[in-house]
C-alpha positions in Angstrom: -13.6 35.2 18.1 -12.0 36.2 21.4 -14.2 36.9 23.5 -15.1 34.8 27.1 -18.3 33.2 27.7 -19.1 35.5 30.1 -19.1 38.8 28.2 -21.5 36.8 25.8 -24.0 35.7 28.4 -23.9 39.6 29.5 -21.9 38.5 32.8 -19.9 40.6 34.9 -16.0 40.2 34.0 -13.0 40.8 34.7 -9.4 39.5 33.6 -10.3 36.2 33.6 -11.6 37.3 30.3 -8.6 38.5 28.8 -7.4 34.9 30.1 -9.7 33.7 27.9 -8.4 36.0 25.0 -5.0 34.9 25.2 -5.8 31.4 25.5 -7.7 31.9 22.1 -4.9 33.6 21.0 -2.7 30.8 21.7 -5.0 27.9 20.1 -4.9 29.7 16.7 -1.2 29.6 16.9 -0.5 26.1 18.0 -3.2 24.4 15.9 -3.6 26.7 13.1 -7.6 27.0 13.8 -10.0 29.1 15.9 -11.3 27.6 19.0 -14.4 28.6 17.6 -14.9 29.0 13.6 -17.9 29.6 11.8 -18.7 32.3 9.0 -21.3 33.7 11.3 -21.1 35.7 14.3 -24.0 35.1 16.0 -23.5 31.0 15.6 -19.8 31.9 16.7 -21.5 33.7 19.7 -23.6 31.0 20.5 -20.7 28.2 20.1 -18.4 30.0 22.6 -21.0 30.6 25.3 -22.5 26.6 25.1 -20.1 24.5 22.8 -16.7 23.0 24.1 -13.9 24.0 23.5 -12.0 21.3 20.8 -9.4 20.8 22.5 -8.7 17.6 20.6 -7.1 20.3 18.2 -4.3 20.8 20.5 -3.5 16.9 20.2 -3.9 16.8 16.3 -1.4 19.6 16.7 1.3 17.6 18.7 0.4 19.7 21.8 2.3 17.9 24.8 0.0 16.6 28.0 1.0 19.5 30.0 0.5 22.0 27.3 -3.1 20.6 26.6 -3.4 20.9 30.2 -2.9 24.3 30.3 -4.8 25.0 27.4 -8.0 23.5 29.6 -7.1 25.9 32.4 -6.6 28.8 30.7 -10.0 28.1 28.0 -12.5 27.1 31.2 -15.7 28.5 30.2 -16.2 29.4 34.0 -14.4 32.2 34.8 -13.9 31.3 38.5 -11.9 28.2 37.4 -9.9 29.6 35.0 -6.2 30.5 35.3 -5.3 33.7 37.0 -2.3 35.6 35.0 0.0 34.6 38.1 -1.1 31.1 37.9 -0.7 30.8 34.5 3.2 32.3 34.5 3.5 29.6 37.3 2.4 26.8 35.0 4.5 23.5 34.5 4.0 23.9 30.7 5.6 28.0 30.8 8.6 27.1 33.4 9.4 22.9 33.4 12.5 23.0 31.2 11.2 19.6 29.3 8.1 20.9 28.5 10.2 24.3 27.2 11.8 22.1 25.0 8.7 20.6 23.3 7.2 24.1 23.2 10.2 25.1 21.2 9.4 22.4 18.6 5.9 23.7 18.6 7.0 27.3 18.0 8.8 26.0 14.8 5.5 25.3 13.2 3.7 28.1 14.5 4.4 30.3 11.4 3.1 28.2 9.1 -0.4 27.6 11.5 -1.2 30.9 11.4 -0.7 31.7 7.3 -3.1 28.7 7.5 -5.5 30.5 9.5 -4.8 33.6 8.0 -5.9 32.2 4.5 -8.4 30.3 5.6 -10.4 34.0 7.4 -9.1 35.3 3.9 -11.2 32.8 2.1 -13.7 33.3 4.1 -14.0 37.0 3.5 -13.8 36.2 -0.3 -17.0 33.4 0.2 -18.6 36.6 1.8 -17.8 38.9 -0.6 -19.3 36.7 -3.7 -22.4 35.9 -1.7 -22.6 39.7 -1.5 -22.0 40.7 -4.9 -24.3 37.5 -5.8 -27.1 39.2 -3.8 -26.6 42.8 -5.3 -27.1 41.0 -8.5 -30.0 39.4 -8.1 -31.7 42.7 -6.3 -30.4 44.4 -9.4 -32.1 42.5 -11.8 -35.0 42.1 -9.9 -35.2 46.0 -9.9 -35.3 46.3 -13.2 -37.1 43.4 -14.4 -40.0 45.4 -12.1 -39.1 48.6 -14.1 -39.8 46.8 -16.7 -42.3 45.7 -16.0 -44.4 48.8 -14.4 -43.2 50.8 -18.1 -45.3 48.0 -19.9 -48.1 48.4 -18.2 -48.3 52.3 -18.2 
């Protein structure tokens, strides 16, 4: 769920990618979602090495300009344009006192974002955990049905 684009396409990295983990990081807490969520890993995978970023999120969320801004920098899928750590302590959004004000109204419904994401992976799991048991079932009943089957005809 963290990882950069370029570990996925087998790239050489560096910390540009754990840019890229923060920034994930920081979407889940200011819009309550993962940049990239799916119940697979391999579509998940696929979305963060070709998909966009929805960074239209961030506005649903109340995200100011500058903070959506910085969100883009710090979420580039090319690692050459993405926001160094210095850069990204320099930011407008991280030191303009305005924008510090706005973040603290953001911060206010942080907690809330991420119990919504956290019961959202829960249910999630759960989904997972039916289908499982679901599939046991089945192979269970199968099994025996073939018992069964193979003691009627001996």
């Amino acid at each position: 769920m963290f990882v950069a684009p370029e570990i996925v396409h087998a790239s050489p990295y560096g910390y540009p990618a754990d840019i890229w983990s923060a920034g994930a990081v920081l979407f889940i807490l200011l819009t309550g979602y993962a940049p990239f969520d799916v119940d697979s890993e391999s579509r998940r995978l696929r979305q963060i090495a070709f998909d966009p970023v929805p960074f239209e999120l961030l506005q649903q969320a109340g995200v100011s300009a500058v903070g959506q801004a910085f969100m883009r920098r710090v979420l580039h899928k090319d690692p050459q344009r993405r926001l160094s750590a210095a850069e990204a302590l320099a930011h407008p959004w991280l030191t303009d006192r305005a924008a510090q004000r706005t973040s603290s109204q953001i911060e206010l419904s942080v907690q809330p974002r991420l119990r919504q994401w956290k019961a959202r992976r829960n249910l999630q799991r759960a989904v997972h955990t039916l289908r499982a048991v679901s599939r046991l079932e089945r192979l269970a009943r199968s099994a025996r049905e073939r018992a069964r089957r193979e003691s009627i005809e001996e």
